[in-house]
Short mmCIF file of the C-alpha atoms (twelve columns), coordinates in Angstrom:
data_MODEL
# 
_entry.id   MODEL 
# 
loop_
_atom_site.group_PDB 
_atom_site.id 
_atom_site.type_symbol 
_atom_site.label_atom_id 
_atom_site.label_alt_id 
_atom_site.label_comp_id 
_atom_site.label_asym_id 
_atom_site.label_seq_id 
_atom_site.Cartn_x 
_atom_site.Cartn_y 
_atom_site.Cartn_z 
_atom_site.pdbx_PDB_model_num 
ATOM 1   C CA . UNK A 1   0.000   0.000   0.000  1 
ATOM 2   C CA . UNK A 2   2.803   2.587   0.840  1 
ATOM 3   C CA . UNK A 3   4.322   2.138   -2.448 1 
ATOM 4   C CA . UNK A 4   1.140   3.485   -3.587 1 
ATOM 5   C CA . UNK A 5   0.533   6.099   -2.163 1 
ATOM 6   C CA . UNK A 6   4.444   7.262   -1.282 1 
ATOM 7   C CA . UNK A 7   4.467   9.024   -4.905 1 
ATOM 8   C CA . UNK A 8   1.735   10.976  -4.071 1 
ATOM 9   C CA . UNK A 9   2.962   11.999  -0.614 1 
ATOM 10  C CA . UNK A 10  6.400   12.708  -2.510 1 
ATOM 11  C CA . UNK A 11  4.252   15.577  -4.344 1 
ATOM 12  C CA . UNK A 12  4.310   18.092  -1.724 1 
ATOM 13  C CA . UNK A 13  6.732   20.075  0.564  1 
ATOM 14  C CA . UNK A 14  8.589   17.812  3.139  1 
ATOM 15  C CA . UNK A 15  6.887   19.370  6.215  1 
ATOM 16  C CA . UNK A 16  3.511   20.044  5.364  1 
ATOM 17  C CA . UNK A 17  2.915   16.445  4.127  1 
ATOM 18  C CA . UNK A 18  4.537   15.028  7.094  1 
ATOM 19  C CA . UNK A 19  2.045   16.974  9.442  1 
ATOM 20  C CA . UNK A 20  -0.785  16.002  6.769  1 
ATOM 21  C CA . UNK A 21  0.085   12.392  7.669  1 
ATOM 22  C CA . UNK A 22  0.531   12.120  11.465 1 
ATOM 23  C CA . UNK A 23  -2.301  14.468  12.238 1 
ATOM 24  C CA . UNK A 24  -4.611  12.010  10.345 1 
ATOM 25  C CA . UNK A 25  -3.208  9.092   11.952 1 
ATOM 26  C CA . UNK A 26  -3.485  10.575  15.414 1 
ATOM 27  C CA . UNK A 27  -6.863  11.278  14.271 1 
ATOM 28  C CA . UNK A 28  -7.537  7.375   12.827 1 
ATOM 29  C CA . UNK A 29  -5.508  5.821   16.254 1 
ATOM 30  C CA . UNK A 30  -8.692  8.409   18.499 1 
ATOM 31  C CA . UNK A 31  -11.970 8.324   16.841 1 
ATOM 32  C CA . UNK A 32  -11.966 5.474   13.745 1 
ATOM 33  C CA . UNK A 33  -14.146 2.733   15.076 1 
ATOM 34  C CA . UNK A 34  -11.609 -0.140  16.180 1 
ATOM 35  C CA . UNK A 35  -8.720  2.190   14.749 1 
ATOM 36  C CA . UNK A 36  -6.339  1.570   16.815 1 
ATOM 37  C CA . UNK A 37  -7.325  -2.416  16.806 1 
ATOM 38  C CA . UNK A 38  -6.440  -2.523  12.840 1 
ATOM 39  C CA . UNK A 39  -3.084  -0.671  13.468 1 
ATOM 40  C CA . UNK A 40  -1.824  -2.301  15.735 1 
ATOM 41  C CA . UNK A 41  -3.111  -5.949  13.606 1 
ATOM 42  C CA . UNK A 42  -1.303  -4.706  10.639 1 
ATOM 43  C CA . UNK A 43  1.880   -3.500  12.292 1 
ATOM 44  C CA . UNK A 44  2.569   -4.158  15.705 1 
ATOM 45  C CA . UNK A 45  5.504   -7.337  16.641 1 
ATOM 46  C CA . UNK A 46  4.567   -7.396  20.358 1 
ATOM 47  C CA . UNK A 47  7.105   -10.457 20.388 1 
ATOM 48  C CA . UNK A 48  8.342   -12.142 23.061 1 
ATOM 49  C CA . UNK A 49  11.188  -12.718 21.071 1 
ATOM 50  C CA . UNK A 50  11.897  -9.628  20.345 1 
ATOM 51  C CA . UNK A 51  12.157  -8.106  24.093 1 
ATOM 52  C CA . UNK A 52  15.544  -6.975  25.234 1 
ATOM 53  C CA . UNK A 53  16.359  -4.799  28.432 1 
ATOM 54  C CA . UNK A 54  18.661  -2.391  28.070 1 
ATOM 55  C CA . UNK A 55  20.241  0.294   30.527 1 
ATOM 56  C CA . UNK A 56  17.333  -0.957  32.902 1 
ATOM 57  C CA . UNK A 57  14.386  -0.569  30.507 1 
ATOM 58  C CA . UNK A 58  12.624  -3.173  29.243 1 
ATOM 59  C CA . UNK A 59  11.898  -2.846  25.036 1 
ATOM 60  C CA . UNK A 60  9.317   -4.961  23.813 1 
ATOM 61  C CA . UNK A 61  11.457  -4.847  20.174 1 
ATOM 62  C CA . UNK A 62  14.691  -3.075  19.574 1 
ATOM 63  C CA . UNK A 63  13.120  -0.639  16.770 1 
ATOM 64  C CA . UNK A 64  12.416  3.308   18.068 1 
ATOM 65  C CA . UNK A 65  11.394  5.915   16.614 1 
ATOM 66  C CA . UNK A 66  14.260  8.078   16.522 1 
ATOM 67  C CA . UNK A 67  14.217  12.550  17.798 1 
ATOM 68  C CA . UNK A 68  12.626  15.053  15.308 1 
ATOM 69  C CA . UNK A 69  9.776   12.940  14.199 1 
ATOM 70  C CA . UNK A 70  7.331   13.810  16.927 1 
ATOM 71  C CA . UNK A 71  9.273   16.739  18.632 1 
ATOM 72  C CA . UNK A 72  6.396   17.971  20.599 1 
ATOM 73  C CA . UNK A 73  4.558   13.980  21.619 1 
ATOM 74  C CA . UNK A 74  1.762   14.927  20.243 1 
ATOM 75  C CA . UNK A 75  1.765   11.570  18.223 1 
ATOM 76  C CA . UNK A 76  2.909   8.751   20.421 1 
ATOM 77  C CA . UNK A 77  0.184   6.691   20.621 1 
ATOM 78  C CA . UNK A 78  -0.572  6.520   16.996 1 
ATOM 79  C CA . UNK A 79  3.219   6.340   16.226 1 
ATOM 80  C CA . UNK A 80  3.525   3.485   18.618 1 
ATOM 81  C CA . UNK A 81  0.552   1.371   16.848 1 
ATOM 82  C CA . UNK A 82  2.743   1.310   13.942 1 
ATOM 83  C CA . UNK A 83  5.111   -1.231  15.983 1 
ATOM 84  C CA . UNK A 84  7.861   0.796   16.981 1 
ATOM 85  C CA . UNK A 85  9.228   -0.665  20.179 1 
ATOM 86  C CA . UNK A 86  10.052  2.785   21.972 1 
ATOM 87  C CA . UNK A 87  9.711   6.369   20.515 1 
ATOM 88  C CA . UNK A 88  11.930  9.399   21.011 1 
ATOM 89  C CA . UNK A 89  10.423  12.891  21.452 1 
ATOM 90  C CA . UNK A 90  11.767  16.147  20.736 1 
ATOM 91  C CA . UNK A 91  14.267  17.385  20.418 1 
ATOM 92  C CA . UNK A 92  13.054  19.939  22.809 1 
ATOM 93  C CA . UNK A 93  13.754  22.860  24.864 1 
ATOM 94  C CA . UNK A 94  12.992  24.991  27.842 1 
ATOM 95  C CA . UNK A 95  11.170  28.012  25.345 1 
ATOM 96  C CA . UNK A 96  8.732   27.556  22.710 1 
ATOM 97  C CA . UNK A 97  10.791  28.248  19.512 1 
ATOM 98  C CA . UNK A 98  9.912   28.362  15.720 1 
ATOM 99  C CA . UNK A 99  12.638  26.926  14.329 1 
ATOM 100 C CA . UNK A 100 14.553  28.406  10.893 1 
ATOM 101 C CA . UNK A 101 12.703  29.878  7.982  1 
ATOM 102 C CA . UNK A 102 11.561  27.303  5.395  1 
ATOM 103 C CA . UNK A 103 11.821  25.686  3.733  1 
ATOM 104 C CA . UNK A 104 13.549  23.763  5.974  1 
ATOM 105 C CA . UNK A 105 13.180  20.564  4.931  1 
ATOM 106 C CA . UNK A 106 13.991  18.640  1.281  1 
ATOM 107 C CA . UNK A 107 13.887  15.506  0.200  1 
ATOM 108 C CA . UNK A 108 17.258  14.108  -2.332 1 
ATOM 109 C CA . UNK A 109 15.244  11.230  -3.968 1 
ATOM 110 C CA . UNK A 110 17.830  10.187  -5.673 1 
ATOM 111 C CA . UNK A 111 20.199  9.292   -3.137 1 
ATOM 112 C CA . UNK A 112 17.788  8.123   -0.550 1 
ATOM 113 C CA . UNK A 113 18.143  11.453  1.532  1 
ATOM 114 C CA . UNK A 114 16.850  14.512  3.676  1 
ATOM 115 C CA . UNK A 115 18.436  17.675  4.227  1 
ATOM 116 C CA . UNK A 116 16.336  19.472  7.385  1 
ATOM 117 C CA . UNK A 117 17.983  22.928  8.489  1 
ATOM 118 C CA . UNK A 118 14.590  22.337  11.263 1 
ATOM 119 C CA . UNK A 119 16.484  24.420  14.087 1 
ATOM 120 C CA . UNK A 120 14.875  22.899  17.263 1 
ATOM 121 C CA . UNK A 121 11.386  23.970  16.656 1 
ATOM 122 C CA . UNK A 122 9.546   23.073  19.476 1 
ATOM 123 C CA . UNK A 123 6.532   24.302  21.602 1 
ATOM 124 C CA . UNK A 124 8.998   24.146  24.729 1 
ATOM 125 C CA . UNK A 125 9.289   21.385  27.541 1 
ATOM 126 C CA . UNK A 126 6.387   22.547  29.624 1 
ATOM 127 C CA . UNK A 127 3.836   21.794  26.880 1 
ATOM 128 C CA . UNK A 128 5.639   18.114  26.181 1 
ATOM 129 C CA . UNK A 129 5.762   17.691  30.003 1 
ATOM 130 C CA . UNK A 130 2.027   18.591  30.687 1 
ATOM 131 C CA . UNK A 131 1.467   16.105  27.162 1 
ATOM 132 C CA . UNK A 132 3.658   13.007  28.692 1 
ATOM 133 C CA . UNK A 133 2.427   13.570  32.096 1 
ATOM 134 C CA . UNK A 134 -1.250  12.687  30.762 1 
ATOM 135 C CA . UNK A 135 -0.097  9.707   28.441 1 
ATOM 136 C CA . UNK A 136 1.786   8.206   31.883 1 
ATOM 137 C CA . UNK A 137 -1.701  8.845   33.663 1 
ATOM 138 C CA . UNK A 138 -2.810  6.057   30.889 1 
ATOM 139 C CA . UNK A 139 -0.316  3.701   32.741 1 
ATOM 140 C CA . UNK A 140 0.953   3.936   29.486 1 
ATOM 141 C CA . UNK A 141 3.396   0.653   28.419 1 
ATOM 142 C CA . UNK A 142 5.091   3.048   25.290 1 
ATOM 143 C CA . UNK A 143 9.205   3.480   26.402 1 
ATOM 144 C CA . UNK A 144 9.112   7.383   25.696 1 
ATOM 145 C CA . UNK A 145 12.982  9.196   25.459 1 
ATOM 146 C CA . UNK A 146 12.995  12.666  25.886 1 
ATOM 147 C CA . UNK A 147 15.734  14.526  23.762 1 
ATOM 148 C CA . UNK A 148 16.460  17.645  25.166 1 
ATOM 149 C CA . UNK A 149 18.321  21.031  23.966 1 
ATOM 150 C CA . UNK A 150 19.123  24.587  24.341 1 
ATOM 151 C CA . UNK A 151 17.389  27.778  22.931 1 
ATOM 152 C CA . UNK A 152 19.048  29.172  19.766 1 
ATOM 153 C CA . UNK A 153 19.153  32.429  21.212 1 
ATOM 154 C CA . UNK A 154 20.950  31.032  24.519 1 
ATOM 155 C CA . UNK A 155 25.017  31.428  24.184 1 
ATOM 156 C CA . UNK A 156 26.775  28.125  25.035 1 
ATOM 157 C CA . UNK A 157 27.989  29.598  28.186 1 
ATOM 158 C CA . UNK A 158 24.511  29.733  29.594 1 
ATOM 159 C CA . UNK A 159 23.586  26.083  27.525 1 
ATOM 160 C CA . UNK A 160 23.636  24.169  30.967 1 
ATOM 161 C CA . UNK A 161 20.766  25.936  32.326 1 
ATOM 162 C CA . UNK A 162 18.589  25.281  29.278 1 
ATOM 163 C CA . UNK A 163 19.557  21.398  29.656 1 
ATOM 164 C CA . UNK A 164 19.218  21.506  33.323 1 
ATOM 165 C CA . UNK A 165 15.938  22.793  32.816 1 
ATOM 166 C CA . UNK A 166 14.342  20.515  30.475 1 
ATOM 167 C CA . UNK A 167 15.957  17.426  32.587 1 
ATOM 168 C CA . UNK A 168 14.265  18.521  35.499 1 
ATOM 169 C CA . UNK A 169 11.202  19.094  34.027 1 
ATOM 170 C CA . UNK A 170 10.930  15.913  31.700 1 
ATOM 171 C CA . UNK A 171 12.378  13.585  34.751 1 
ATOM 172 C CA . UNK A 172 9.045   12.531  35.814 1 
ATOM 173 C CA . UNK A 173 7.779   11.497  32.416 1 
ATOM 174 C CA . UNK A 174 10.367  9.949   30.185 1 
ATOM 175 C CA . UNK A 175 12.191  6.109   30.997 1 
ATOM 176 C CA . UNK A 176 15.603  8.142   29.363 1 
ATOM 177 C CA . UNK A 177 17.193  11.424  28.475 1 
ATOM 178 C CA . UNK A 178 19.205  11.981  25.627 1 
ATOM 179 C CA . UNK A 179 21.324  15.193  25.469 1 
ATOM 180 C CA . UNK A 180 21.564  16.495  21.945 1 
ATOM 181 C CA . UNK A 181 24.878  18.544  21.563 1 
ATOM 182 C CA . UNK A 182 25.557  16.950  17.821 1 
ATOM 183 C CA . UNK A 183 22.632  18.938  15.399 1 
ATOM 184 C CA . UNK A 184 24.148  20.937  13.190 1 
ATOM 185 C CA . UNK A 185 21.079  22.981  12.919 1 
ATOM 186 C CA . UNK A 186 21.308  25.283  16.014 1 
ATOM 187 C CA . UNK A 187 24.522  27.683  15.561 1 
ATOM 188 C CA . UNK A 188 27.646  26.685  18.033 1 
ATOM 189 C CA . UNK A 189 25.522  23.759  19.115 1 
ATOM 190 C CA . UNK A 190 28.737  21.132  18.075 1 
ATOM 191 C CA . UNK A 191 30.805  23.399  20.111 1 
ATOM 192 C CA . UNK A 192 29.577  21.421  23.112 1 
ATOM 193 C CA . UNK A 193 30.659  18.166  21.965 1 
ATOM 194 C CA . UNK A 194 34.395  19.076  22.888 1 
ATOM 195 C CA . UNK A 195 35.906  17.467  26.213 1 
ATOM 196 C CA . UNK A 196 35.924  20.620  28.646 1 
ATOM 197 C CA . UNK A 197 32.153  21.573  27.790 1 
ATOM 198 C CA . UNK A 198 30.818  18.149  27.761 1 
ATOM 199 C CA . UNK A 199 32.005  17.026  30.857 1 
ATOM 200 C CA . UNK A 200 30.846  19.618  32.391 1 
ATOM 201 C CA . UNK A 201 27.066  19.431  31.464 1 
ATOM 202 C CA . UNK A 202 27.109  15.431  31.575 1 
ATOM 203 C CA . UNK A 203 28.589  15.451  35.558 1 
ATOM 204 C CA . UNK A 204 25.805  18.018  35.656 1 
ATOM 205 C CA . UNK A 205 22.907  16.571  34.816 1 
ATOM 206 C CA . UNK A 206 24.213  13.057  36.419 1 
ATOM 207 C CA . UNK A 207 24.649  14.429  40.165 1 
ATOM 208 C CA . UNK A 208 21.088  15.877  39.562 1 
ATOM 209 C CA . UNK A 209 20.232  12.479  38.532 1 
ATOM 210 C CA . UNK A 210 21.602  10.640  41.357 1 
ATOM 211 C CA . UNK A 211 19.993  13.117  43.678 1 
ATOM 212 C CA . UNK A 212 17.074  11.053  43.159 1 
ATOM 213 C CA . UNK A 213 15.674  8.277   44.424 1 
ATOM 214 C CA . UNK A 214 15.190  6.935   41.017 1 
ATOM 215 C CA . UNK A 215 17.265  7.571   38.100 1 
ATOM 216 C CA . UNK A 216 16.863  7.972   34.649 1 
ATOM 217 C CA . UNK A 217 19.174  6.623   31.870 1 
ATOM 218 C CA . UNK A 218 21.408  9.785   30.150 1 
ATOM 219 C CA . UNK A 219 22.674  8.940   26.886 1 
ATOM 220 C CA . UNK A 220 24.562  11.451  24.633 1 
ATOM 221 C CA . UNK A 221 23.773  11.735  21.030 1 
ATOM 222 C CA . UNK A 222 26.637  12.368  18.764 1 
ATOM 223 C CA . UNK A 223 27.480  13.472  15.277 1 
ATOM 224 C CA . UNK A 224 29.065  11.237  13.090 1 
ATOM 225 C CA . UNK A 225 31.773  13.739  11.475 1 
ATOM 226 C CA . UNK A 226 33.537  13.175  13.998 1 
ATOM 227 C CA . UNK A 227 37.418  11.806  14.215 1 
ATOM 228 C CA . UNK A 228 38.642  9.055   15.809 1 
ATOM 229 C CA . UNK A 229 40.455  10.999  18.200 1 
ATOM 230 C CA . UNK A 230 36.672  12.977  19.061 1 
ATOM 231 C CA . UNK A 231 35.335  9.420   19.646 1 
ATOM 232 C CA . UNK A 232 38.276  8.051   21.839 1 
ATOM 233 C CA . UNK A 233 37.522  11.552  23.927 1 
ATOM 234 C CA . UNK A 234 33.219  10.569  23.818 1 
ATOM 235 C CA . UNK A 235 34.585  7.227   25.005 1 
ATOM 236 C CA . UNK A 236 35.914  8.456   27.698 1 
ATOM 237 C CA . UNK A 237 33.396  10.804  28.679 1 
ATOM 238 C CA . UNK A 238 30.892  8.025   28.631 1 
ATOM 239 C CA . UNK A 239 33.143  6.166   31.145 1 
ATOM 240 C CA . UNK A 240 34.201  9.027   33.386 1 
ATOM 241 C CA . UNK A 241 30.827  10.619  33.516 1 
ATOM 242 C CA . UNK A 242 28.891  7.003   34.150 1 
ATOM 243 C CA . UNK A 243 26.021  7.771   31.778 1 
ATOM 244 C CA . UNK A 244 24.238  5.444   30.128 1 
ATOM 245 C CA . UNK A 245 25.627  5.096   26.682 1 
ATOM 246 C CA . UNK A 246 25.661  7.172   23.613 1 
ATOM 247 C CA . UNK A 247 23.315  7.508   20.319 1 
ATOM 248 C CA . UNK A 248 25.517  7.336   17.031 1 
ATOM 249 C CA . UNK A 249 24.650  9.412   14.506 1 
ATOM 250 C CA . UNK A 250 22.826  12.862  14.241 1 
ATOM 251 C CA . UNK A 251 22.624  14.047  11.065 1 
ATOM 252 C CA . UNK A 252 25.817  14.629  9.123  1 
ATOM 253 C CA . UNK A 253 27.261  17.885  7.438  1 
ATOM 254 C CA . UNK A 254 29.197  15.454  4.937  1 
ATOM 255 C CA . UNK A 255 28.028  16.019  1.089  1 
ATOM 256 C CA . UNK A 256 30.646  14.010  -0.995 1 
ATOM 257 C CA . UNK A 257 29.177  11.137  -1.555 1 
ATOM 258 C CA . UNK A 258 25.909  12.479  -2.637 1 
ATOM 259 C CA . UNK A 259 24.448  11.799  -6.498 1 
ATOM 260 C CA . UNK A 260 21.564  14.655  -6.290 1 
ATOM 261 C CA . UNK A 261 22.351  17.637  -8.726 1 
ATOM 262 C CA . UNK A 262 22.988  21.286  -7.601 1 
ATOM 263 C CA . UNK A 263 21.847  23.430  -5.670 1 
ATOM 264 C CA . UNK A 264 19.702  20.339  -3.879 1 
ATOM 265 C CA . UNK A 265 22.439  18.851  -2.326 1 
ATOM 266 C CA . UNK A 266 24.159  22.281  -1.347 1 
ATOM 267 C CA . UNK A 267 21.073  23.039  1.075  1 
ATOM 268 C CA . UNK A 268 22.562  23.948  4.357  1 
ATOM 269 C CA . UNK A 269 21.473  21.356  6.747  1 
ATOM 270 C CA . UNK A 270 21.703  17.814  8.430  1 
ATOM 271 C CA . UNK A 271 21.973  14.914  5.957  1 
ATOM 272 C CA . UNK A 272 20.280  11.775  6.657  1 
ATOM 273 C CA . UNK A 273 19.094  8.901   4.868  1 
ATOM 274 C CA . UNK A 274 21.347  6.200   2.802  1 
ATOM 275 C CA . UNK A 275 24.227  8.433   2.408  1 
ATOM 276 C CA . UNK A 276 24.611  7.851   6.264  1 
ATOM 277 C CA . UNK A 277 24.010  3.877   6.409  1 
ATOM 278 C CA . UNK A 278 28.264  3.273   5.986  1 
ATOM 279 C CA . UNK A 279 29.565  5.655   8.299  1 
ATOM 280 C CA . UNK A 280 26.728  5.546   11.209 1 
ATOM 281 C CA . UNK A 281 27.726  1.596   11.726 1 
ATOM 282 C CA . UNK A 282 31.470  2.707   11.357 1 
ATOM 283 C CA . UNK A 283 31.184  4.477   13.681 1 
ATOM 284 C CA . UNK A 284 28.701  2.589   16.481 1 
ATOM 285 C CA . UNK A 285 31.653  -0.785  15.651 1 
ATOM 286 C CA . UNK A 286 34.572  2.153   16.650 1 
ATOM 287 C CA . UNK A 287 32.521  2.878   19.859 1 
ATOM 288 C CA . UNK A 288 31.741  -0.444  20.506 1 
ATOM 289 C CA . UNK A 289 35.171  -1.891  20.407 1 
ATOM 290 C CA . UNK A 290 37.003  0.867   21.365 1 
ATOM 291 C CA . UNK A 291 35.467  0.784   25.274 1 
ATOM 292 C CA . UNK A 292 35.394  -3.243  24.972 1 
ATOM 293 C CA . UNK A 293 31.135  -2.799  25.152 1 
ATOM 294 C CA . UNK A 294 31.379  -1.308  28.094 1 
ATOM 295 C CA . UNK A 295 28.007  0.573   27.630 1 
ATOM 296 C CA . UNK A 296 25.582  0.437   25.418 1 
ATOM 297 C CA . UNK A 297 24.697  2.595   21.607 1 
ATOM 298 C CA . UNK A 298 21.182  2.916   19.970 1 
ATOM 299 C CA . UNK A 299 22.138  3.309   16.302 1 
ATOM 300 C CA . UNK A 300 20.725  5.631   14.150 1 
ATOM 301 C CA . UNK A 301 21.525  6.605   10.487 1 
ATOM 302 C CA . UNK A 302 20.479  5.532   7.147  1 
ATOM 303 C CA . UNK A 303 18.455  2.232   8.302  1 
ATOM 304 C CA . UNK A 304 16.562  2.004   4.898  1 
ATOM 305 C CA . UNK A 305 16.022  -2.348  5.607  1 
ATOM 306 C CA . UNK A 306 16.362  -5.278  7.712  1 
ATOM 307 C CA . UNK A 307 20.316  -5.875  6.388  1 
ATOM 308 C CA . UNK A 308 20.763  -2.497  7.549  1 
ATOM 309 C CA . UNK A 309 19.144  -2.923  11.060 1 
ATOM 310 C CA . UNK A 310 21.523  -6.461  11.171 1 
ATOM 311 C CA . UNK A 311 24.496  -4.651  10.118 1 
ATOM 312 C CA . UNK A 312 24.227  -1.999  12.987 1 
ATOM 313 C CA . UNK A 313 23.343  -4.531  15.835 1 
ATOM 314 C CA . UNK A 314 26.277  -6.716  14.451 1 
ATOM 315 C CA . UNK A 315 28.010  -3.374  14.816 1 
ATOM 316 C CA . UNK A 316 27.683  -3.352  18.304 1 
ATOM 317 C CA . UNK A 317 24.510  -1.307  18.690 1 
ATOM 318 C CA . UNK A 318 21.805  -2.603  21.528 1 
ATOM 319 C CA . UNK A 319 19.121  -0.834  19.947 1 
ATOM 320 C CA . UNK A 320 18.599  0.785   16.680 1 
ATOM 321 C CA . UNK A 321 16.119  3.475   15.641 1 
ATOM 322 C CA . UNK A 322 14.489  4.782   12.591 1 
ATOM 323 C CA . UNK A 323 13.570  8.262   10.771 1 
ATOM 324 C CA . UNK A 324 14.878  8.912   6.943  1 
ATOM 325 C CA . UNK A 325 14.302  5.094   5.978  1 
ATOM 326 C CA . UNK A 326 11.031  5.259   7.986  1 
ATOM 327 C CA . UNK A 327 9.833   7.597   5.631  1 
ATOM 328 C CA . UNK A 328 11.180  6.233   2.709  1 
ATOM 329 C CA . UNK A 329 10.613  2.771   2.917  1 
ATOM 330 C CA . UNK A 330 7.015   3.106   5.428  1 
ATOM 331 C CA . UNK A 331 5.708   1.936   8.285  1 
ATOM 332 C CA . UNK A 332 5.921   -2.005  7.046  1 
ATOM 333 C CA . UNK A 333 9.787   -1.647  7.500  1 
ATOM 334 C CA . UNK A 334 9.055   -1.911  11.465 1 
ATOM 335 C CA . UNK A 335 7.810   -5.130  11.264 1 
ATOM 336 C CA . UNK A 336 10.278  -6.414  8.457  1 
ATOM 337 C CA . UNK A 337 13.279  -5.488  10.385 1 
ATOM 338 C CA . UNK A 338 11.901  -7.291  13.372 1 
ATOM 339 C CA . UNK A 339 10.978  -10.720 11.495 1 
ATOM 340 C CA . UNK A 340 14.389  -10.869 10.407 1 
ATOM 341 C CA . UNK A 341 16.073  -10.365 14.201 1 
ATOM 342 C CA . UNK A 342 13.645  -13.406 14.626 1 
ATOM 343 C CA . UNK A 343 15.430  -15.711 12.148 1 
# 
């Protein structure tokens, strides 16, 4: 059916079909007679099987939805009916923000891509909170991550704040946090990736985390341009810090191996999609055997089919989640990926 109907979608601007879509499958998952029933018959791979626990949370499949999709949760039930075994929200921060100009968003059809220049838009953490805090009131089973960020207008020597308060207002209603230093959307953003910076907001937001008397897993998210040397450093921070484990790859900056013609491909932006596939699992193996798999990566980046999904979680990842070949390849690629961890 998606093949079907993908050329269609494929007609119109990026962002306004992608609204087009999830607000009418929110709207099928809430008021469709036995709506959510079909979904979830057509999609979901509740399968025992399938479960994993990881960093203390127990997935009932190892396929999420990865940040950016649903930045505000305003679509996590329907999104989970589709099978996804945990869903990320955001990324978000502590101030409602618009976001760049658009477009913001294109599609590189022939190389299996999207460039989004998105810029955090966001109706700020206390709207997601108030929206998780009533999904958890559903006793809820959805794994929900919260991604979390800083205001483009606050300088990175004021960033901890903005992450401080998004963790403390999210901490109630998420199973993890992921801290989102690696988009390339949000200027000086990468700047926090380097040791000094990073260290500093990750011991942060872990002695607020062990303040409590239950804690949440803190992964970071990071960018896959960067060098070995940059990932021996994350390696260490992961270690030093004690967080969780890391999420590798944000979108990348990289453009050489792309076949789209000019100016397409020249769109400032995050690239994601196929063009990603090689380096993301590059770079999740380098991780993986560099700290002896000593914690634990979700891998993200150009996961267009079930090889793909195999390839990272041979990789080394625990986890992997799904956006660009979500998109490209539909909902049915949930369910594929899963029936081939089975074999």
């Amino acid at each position: 059916m998606y093949r079907l109907i993908k050329p269609i979608f494929f007609q119109f601007d990026p962002e306004k079909v992608h609204y087009f879509v999830v607000k009418r499958l929110k709207w099928f998952h809430e008021h469709f007679p036995l709506g959510e029933t079909i979904l979830r018959g057509s999609f979901d791979v509740n399968i025992k099987g399938l479960e994993r626990e990881v960093f203390g949370i127990k997935f009932k499949n190892p396929v999420g939805l990865a940040a950016g999709f649903d930045k505000n949760g305003e679509y996590i039930e329907a999104l989970s009916d589709l099978g996804f075994g945990f869903i990320e929200v955001g990324t978000v921060t502590p101030l409602p923000q618009p976001g760049n100009d658009k477009p913001r968003m294109f599609r590189l059809e022939d190389d299996s891509a999207i460039i989004n220049r998105m810029g955090f838009n966001n109706k700020g953490v206390d709207t997601l909170a108030e929206r998780l805090r009533l999904l958890k009131s559903k006793n809820s089973d959805i794994v929900v991550g919260g991604n979390i960020g800083k205001n483009k207008n606050t300088p990175n020597e004021d960033a901890l704040s903005d992450y401080i308060k998004c963790f403390d207002r999210l901490f109630d209603v998420v199973d993890y946090f992921v801290v989102n230093v690696s988009s390339p959307n949000t200027p000086g953003l990468r700047a926090l990736q380097e040791k000094e910076p990073l260290m500093e907001l990750l011991n942060t937001l872990q002695q607020r985390n062990n303040k409590n008397n239950i804690s949440r897993p803190i992964l970071l998210k990071i960018a896959p341009d960067l060098t070995n040397e940059q990932l021996d450093d994350i390696v260490e921070i992961v270690m030093t810090t004690g967080i969780a484990g890391v999420i590798a790859t944000n979108t990348t900056i990289d453009r050489s191996s792309l076949q789209s013609p000019e100016p397409l491909k020249s769109e400032m932006g995050g690239l994601s999609g196929k063009p990603l596939t090689h380096r993301s699992v590059e770079v999740v193996r380098y991780l993986s055997t560099k700290s002896n798999k000593a914690f634990p990566i979700i891998g993200v980046g150009g996961i267009h089919s079930p090889k793909d999904a195999r390839d990272m979680l041979d990789a080394g990842a625990s986890l992997v989640q799904l956006y660009t070949g979500f998109i490209y390849e539909g909902p049915g690629l949930i369910k594929r990926i899963c029936k081939e961890l089975l074999r």
